[in-house]
TIVO-2410 file (N, C-alpha, C; in nm, 3 decimals):
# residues 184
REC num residu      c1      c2      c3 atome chaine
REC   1      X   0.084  -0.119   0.000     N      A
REC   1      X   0.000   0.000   0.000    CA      A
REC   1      X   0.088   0.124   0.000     C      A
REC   2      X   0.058   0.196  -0.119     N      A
REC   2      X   0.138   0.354  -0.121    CA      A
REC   2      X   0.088   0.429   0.038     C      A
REC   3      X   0.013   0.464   0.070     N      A
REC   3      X  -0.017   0.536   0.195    CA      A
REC   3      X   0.012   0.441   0.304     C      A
REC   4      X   0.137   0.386   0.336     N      A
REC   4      X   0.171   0.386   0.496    CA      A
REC   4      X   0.208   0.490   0.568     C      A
REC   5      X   0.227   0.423   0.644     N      A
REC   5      X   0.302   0.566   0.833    CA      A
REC   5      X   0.444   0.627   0.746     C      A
REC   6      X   0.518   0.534   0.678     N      A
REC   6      X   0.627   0.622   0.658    CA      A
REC   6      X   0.655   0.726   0.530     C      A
REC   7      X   0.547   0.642   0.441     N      A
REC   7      X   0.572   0.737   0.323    CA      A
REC   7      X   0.479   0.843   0.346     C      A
REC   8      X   0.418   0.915   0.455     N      A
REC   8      X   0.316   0.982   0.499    CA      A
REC   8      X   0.416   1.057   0.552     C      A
REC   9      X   0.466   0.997   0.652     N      A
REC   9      X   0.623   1.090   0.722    CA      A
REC   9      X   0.667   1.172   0.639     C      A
REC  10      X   0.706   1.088   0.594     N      A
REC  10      X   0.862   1.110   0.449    CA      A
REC  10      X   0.819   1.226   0.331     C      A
REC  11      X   0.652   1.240   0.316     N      A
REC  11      X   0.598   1.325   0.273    CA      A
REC  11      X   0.597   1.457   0.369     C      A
REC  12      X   0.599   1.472   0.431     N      A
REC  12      X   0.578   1.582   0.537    CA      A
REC  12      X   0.710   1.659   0.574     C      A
REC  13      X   0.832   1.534   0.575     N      A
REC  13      X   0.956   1.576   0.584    CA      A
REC  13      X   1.001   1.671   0.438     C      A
REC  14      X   0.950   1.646   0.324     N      A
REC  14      X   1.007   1.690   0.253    CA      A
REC  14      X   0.926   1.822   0.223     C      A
REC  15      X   0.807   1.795   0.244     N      A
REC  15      X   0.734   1.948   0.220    CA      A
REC  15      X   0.823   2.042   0.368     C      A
REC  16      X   0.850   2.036   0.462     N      A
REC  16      X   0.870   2.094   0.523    CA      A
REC  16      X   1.028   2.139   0.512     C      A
REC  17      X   1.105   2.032   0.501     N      A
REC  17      X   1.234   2.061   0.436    CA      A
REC  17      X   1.250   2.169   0.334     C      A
REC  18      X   1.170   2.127   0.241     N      A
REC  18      X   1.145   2.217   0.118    CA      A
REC  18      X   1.115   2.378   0.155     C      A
REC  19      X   1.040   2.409   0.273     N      A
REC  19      X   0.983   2.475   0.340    CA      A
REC  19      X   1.107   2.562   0.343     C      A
REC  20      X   1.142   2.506   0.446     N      A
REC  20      X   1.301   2.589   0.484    CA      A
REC  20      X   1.423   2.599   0.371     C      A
REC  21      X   1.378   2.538   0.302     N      A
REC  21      X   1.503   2.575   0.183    CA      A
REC  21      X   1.434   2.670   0.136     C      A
REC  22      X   1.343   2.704   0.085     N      A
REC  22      X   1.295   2.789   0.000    CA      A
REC  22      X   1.207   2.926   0.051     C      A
REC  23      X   1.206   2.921   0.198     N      A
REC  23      X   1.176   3.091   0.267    CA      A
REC  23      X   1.301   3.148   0.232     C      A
REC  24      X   1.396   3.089   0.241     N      A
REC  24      X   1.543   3.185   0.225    CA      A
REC  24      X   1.567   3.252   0.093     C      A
REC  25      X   1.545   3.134  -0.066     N      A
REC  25      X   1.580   3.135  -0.164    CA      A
REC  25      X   1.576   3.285  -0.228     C      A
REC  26      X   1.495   3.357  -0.227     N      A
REC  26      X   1.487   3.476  -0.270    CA      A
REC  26      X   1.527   3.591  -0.195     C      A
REC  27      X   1.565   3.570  -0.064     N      A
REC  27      X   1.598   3.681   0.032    CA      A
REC  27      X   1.714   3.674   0.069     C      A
REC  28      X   1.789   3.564   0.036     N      A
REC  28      X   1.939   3.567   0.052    CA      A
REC  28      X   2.053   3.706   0.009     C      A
REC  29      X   1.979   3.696  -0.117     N      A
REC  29      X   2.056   3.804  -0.215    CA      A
REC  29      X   2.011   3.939  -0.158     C      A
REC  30      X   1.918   3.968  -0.104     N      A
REC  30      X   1.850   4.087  -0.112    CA      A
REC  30      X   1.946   4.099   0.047     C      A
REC  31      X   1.938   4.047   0.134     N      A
REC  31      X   1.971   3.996   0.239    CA      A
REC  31      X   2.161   4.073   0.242     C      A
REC  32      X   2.221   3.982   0.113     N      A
REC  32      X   2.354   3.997   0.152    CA      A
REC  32      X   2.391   4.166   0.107     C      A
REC  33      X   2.292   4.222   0.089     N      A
REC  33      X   2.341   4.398   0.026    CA      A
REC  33      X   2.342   4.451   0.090     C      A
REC  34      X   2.363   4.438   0.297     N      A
REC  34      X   2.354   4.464   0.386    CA      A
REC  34      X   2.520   4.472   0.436     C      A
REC  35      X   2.582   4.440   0.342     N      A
REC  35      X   2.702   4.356   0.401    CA      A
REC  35      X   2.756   4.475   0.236     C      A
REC  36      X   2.726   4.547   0.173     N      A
REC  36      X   2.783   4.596   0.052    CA      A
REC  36      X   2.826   4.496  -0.019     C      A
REC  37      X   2.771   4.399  -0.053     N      A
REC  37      X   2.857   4.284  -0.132    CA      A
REC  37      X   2.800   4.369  -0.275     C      A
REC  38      X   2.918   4.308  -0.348     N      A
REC  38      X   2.928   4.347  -0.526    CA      A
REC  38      X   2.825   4.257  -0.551     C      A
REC  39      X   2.796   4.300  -0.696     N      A
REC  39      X   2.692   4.212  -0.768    CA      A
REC  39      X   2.763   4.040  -0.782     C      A
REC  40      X   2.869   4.046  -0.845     N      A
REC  40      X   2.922   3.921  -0.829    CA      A
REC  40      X   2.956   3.819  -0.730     C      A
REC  41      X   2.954   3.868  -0.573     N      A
REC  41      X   2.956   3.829  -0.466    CA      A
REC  41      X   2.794   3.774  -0.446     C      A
REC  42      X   2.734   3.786  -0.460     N      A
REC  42      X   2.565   3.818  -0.475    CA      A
REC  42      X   2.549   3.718  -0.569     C      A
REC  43      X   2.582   3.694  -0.679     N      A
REC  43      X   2.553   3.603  -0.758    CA      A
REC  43      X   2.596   3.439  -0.724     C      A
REC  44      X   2.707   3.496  -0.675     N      A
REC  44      X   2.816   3.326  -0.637    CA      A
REC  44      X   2.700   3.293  -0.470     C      A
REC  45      X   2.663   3.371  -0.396     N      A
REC  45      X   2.590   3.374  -0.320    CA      A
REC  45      X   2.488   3.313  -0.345     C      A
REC  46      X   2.361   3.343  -0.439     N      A
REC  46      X   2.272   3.278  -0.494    CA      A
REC  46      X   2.291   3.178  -0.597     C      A
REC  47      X   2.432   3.127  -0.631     N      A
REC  47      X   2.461   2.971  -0.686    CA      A
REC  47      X   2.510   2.872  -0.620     C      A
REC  48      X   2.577   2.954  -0.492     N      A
REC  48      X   2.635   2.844  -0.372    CA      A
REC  48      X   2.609   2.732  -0.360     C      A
REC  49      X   2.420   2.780  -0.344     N      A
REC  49      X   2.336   2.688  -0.297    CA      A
REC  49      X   2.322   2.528  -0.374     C      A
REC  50      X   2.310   2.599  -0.473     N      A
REC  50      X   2.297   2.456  -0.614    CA      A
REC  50      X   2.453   2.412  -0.616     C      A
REC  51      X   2.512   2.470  -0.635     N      A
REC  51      X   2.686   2.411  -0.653    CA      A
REC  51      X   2.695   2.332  -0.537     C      A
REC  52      X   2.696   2.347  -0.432     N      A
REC  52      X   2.665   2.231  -0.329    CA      A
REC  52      X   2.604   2.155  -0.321     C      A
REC  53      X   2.479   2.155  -0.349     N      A
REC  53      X   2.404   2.065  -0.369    CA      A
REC  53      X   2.411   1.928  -0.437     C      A
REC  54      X   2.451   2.011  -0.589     N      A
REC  54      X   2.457   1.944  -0.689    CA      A
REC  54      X   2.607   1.833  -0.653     C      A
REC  55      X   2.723   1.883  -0.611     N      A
REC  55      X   2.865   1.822  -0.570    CA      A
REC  55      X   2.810   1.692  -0.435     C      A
REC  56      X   2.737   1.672  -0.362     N      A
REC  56      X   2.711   1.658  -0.238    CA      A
REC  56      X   2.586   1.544  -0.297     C      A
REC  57      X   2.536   1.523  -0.372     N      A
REC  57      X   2.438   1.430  -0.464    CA      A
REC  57      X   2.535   1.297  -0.467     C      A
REC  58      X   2.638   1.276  -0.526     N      A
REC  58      X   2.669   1.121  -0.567    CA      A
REC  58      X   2.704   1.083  -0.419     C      A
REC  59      X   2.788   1.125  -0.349     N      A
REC  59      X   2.758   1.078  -0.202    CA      A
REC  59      X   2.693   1.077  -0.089     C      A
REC  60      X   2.577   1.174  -0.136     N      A
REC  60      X   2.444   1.166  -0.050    CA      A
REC  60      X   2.364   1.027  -0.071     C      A
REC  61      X   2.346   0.949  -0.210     N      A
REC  61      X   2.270   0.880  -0.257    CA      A
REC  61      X   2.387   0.738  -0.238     C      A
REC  62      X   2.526   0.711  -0.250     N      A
REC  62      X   2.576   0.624  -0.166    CA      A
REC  62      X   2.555   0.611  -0.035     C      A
REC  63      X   2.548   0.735   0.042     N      A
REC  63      X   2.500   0.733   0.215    CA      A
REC  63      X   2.356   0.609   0.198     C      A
REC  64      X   2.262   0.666   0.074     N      A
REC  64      X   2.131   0.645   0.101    CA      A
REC  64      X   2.154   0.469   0.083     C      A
REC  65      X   2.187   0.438  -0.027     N      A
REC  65      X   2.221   0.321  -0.063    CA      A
REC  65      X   2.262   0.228   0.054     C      A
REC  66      X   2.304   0.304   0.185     N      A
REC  66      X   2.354   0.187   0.244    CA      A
REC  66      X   2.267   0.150   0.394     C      A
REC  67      X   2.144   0.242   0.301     N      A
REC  67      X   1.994   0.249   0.459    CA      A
REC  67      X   2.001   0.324   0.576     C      A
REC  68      X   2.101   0.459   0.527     N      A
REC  68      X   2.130   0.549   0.673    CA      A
REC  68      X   2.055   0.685   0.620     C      A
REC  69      X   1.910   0.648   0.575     N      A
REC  69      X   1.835   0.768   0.547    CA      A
REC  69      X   1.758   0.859   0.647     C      A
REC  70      X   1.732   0.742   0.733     N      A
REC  70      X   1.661   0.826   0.834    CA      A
REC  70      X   1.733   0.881   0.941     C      A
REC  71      X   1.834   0.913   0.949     N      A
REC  71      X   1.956   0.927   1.037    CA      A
REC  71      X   2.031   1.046   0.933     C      A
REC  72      X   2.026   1.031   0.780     N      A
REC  72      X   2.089   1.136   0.704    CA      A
REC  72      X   2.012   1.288   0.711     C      A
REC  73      X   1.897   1.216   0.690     N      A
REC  73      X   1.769   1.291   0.720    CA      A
REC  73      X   1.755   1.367   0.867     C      A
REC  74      X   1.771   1.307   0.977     N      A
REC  74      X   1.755   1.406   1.088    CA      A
REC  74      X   1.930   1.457   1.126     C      A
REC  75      X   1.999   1.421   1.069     N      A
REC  75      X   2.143   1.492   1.109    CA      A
REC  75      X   2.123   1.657   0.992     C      A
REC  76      X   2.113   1.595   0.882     N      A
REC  76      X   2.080   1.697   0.751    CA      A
REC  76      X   1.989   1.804   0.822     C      A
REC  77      X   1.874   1.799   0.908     N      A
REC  77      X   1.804   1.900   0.937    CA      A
REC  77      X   1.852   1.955   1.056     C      A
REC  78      X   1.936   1.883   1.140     N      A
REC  78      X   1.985   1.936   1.257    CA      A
REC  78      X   2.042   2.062   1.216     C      A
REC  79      X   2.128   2.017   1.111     N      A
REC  79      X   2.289   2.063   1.024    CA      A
REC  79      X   2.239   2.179   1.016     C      A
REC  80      X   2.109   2.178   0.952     N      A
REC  80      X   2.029   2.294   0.847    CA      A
REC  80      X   1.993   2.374   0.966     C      A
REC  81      X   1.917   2.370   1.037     N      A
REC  81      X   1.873   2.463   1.209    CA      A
REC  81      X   2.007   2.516   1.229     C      A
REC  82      X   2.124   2.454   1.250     N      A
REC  82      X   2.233   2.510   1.289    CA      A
REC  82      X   2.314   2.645   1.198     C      A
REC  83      X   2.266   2.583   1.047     N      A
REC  83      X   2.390   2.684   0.986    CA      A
REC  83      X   2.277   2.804   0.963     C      A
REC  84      X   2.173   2.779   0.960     N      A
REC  84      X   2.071   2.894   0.947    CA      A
REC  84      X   2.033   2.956   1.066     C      A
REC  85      X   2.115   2.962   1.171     N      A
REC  85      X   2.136   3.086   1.268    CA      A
REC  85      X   2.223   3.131   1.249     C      A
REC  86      X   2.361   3.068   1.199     N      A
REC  86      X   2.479   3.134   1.103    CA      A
REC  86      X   2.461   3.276   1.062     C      A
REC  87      X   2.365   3.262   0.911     N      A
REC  87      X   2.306   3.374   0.904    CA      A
REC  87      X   2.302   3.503   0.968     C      A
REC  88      X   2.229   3.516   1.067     N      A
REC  88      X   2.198   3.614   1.199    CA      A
REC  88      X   2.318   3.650   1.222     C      A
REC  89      X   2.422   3.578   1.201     N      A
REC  89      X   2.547   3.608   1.298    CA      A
REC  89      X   2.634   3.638   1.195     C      A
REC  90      X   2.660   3.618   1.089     N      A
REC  90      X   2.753   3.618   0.960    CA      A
REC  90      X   2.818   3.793   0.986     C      A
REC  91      X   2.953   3.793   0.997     N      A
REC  91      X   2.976   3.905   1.016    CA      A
REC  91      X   3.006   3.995   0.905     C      A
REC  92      X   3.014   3.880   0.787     N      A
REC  92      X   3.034   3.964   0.660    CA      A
REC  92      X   3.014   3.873   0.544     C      A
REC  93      X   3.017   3.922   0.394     N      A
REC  93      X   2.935   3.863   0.314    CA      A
REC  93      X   3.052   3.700   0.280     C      A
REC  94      X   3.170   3.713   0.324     N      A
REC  94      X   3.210   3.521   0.296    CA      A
REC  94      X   3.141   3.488   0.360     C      A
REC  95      X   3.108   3.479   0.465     N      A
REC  95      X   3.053   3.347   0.599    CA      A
REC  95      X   2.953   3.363   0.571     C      A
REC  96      X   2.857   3.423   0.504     N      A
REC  96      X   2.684   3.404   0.456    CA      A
REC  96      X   2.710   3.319   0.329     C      A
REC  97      X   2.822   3.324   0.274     N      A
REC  97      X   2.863   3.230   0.070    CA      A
REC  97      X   2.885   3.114   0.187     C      A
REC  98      X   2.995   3.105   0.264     N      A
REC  98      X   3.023   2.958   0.327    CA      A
REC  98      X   2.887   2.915   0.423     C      A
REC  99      X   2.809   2.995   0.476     N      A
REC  99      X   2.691   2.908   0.516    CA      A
REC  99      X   2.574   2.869   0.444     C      A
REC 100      X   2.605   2.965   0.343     N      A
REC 100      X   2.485   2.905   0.222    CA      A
REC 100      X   2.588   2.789   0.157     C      A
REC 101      X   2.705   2.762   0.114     N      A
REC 101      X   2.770   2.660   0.067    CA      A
REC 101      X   2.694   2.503   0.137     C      A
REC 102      X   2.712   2.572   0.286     N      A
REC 102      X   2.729   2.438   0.372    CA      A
REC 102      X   2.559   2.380   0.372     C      A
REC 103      X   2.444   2.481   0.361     N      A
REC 103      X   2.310   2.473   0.377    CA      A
REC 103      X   2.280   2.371   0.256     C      A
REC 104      X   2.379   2.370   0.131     N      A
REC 104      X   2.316   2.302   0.009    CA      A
REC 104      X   2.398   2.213  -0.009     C      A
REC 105      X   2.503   2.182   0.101     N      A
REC 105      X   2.554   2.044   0.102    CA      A
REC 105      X   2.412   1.958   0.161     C      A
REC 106      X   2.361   2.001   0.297     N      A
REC 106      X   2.275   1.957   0.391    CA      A
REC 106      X   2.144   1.961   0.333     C      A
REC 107      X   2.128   2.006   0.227     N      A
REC 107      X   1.975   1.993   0.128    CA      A
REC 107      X   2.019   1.898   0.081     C      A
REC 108      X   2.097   1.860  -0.011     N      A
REC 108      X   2.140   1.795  -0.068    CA      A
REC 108      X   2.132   1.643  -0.026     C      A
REC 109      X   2.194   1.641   0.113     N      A
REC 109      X   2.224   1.496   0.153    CA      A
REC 109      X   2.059   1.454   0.213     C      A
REC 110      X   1.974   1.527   0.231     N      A
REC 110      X   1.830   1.543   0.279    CA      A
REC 110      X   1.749   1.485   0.179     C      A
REC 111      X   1.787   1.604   0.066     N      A
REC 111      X   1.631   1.527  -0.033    CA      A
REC 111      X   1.651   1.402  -0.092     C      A
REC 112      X   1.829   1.376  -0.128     N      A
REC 112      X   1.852   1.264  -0.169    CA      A
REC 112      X   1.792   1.136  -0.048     C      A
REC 113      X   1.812   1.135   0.062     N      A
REC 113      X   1.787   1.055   0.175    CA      A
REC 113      X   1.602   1.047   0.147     C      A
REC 114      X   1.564   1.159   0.160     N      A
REC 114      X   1.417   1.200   0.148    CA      A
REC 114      X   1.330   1.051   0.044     C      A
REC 115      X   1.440   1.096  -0.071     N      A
REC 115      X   1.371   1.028  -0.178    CA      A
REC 115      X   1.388   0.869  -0.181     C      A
REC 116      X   1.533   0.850  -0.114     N      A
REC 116      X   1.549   0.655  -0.165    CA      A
REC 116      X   1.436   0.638  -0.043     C      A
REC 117      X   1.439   0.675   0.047     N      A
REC 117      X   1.336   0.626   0.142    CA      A
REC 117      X   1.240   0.614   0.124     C      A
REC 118      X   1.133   0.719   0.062     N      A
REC 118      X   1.001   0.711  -0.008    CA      A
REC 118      X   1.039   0.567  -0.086     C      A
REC 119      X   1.114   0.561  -0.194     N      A
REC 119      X   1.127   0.482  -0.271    CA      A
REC 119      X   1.128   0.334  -0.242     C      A
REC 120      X   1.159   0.349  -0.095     N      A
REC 120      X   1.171   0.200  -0.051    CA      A
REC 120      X   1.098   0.155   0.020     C      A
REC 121      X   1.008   0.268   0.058     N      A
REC 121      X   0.865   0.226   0.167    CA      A
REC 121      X   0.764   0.208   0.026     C      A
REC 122      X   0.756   0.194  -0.063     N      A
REC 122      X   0.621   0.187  -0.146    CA      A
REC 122      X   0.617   0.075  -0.250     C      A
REC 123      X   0.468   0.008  -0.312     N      A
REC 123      X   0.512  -0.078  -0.361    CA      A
REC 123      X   0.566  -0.081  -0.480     C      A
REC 124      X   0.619  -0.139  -0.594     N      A
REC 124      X   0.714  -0.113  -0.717    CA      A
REC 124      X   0.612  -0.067  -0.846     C      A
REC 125      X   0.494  -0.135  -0.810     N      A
REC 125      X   0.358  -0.124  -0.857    CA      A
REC 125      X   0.306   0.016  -0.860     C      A
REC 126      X   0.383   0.116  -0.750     N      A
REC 126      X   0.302   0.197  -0.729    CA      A
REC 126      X   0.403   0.359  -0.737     C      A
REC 127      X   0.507   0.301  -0.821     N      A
REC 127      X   0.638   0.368  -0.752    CA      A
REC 127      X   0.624   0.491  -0.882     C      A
REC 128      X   0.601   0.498  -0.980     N      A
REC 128      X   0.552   0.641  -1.034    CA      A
REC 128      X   0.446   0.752  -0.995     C      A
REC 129      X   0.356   0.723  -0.905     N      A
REC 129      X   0.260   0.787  -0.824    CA      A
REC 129      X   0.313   0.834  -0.710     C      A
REC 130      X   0.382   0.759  -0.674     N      A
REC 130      X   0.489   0.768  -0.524    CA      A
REC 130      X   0.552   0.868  -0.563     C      A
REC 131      X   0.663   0.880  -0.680     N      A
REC 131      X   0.760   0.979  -0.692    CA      A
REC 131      X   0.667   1.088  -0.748     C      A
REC 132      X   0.549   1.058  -0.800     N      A
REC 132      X   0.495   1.192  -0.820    CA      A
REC 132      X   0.432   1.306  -0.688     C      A
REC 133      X   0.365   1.220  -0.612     N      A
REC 133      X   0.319   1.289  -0.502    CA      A
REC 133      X   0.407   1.340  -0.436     C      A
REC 134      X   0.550   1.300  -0.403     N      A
REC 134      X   0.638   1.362  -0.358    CA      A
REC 134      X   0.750   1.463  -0.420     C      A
REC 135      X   0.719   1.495  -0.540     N      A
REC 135      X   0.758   1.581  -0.597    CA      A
REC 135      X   0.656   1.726  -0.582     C      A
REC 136      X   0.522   1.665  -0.524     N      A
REC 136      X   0.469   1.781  -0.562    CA      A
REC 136      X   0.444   1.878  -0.399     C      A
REC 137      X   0.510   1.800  -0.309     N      A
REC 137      X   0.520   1.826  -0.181    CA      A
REC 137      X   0.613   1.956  -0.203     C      A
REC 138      X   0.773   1.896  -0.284     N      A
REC 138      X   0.862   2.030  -0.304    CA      A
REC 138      X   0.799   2.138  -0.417     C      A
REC 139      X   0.764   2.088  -0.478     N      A
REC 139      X   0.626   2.191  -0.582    CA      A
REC 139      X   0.555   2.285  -0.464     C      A
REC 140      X   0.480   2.201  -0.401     N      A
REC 140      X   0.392   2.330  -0.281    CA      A
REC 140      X   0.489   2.418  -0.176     C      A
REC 141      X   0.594   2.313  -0.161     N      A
REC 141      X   0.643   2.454  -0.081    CA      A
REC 141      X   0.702   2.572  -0.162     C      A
REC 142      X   0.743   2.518  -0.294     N      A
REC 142      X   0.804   2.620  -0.351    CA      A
REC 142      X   0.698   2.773  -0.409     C      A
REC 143      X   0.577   2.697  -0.417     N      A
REC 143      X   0.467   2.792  -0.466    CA      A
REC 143      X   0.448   2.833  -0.331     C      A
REC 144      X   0.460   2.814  -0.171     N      A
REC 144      X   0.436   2.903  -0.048    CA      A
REC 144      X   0.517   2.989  -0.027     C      A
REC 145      X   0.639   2.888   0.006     N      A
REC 145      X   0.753   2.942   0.102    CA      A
REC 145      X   0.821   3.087   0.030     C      A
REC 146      X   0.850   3.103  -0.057     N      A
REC 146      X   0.953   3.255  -0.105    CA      A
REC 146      X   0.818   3.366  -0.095     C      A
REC 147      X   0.681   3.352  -0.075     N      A
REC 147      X   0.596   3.474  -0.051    CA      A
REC 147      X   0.614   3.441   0.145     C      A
REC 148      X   0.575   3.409   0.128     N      A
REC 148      X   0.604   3.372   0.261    CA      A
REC 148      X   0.718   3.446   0.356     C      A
REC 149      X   0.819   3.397   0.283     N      A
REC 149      X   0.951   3.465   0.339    CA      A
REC 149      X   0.946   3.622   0.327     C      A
REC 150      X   0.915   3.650   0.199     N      A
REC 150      X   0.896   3.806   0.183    CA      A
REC 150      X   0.836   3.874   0.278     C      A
REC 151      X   0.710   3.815   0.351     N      A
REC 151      X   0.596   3.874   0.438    CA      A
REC 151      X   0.664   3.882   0.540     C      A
REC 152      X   0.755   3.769   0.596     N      A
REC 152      X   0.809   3.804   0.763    CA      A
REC 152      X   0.907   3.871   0.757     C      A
REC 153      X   1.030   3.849   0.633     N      A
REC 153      X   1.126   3.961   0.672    CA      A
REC 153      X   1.067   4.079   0.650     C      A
REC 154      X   0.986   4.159   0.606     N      A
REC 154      X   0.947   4.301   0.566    CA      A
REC 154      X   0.830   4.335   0.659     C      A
REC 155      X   0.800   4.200   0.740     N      A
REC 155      X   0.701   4.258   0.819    CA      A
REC 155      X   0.758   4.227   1.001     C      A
REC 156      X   0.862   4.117   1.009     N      A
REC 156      X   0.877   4.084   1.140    CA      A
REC 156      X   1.103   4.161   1.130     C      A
REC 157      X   1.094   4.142   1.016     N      A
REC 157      X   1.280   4.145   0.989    CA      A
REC 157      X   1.392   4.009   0.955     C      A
REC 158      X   1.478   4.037   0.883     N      A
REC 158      X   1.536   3.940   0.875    CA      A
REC 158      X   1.586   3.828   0.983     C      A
REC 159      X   1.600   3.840   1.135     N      A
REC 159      X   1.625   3.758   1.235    CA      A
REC 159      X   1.550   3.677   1.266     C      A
REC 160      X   1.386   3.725   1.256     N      A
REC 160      X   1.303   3.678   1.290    CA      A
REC 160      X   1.277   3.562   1.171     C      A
REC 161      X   1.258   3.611   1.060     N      A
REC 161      X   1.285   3.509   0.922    CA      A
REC 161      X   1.411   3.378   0.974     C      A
REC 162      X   1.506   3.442   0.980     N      A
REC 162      X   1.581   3.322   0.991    CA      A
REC 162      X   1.535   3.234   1.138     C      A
REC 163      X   1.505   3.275   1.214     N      A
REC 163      X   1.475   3.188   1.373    CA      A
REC 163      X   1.333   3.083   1.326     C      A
REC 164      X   1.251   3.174   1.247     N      A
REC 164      X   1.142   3.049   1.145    CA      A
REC 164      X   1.202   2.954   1.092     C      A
REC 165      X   1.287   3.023   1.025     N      A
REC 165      X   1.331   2.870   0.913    CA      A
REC 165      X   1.407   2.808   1.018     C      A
REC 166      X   1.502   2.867   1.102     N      A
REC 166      X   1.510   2.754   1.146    CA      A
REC 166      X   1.447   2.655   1.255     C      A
REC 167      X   1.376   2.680   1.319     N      A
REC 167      X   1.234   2.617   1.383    CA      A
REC 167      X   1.164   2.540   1.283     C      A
REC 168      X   1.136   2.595   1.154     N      A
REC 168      X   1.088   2.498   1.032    CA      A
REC 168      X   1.180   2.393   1.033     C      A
REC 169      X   1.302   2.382   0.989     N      A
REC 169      X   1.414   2.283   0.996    CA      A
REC 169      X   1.372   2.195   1.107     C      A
REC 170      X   1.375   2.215   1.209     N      A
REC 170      X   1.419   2.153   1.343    CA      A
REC 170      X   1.274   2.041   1.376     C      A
REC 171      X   1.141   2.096   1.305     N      A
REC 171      X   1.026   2.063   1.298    CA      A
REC 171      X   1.074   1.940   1.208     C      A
REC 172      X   1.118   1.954   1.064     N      A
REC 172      X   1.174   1.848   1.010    CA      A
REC 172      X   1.247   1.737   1.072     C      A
REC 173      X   1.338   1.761   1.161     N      A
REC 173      X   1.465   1.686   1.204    CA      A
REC 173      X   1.326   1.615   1.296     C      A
REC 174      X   1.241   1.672   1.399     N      A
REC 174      X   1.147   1.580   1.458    CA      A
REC 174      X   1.067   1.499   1.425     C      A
REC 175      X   1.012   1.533   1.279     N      A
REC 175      X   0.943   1.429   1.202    CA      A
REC 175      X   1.028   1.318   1.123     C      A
REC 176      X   1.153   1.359   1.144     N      A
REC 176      X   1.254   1.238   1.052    CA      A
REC 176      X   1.286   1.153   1.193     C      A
REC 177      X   1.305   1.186   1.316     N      A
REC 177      X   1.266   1.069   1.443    CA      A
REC 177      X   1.161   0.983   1.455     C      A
REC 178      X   1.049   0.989   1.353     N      A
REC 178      X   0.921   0.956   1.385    CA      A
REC 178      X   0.914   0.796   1.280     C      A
REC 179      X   1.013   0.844   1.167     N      A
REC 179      X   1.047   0.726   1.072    CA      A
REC 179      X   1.069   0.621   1.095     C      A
REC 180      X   1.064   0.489   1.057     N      A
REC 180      X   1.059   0.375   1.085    CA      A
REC 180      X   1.256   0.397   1.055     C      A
REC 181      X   1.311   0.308   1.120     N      A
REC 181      X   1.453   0.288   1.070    CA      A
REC 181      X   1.497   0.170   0.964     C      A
REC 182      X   1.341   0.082   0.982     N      A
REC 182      X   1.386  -0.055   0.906    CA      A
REC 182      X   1.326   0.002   0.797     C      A
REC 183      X   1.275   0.086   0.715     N      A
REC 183      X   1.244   0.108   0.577    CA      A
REC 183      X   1.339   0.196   0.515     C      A
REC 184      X   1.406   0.240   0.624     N      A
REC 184      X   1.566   0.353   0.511    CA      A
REC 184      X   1.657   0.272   0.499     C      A
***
């Protein structure tokens, strides 16, 4: 059966994951002009994210391969709560490029974990519906989360934005405890 306890989890983890990756995505940049960064500082800033990501993929998905998803998964969101108070504290525009570097290593090793797990809680029968519904989890947050983000930093400030996401994160890391360990 596609709808068990974990691929129900594992759905929730990733909308919410997704969550916190993507309140930041658009306010990063706007974020680092606080700090006088050049346009090109700003740009490598807003590619960090994917360049990590993307580097941090073939050995995220060996991690996954060897059934340490649900454990990649709540270390990955710990990681993520942690470097996203970074932020707040970044005293200048490198250490916001190196904590966004480090944020899309920790997406990275997340959604990959996110996904073999779905993949392995469902039946094979059912496994194109599976990867669809959970694609559309990171679909909804992406259509919430960047209005979203806009509303609290311009209405609460950027500190307050980041102490959400990371409380969003940390919400994640608690629902990736909730996972079965024998299906990652």
């Amino acid at each position: 059966m596609l709808w068990n306890k974990d691929y129900i989890l594992l759905l929730i983890v990733n909308t919410v994951a997704f969550l916190s990756f993507q309140l930041l995505m658009p306010l990063l940049p706007v974020y680092a002009l606080r700090f006088s960064a050049s346009e090109s500082q700003i740009g490598f800033l807003a590619a960090s994210i994917s360049i990590s990501a993307l580097l941090i993929r073939p050995f995220s998905g060996a991690l996954a391969d060897r059934r340490h998803c649900g454990y990649i998964i709540l270390l990955a969101q710990l990681g993520t709560a942690a470097v996203i108070i970074l932020f707040i504290f970044a005293p200048n525009i490198g250490v916001l490029i190196a904590a966004r570097f480090i944020h899309g290593l920790l997406f990275g090793l997340s959604s990959t974990a996110v996904t073999a797990a779905a993949v392995r809680s469902m039946p094979e029968e059912q496994m194109g519906k599976g990867i669809g519904v959970l694609s559309v989890t990171g679909l909804g947050s992406l259509a919430i989360a960047p209005a979203l983000g806009i509303w609290i930093s311009d209405t609460l400030g950027y500190p307050i934005l980041f102490i959400f996401t990371c409380i969003v994160a940390g919400v994640a890391a608690f629902i990736a405890l909730l996972i079965s360990r024998r299906r990652c």
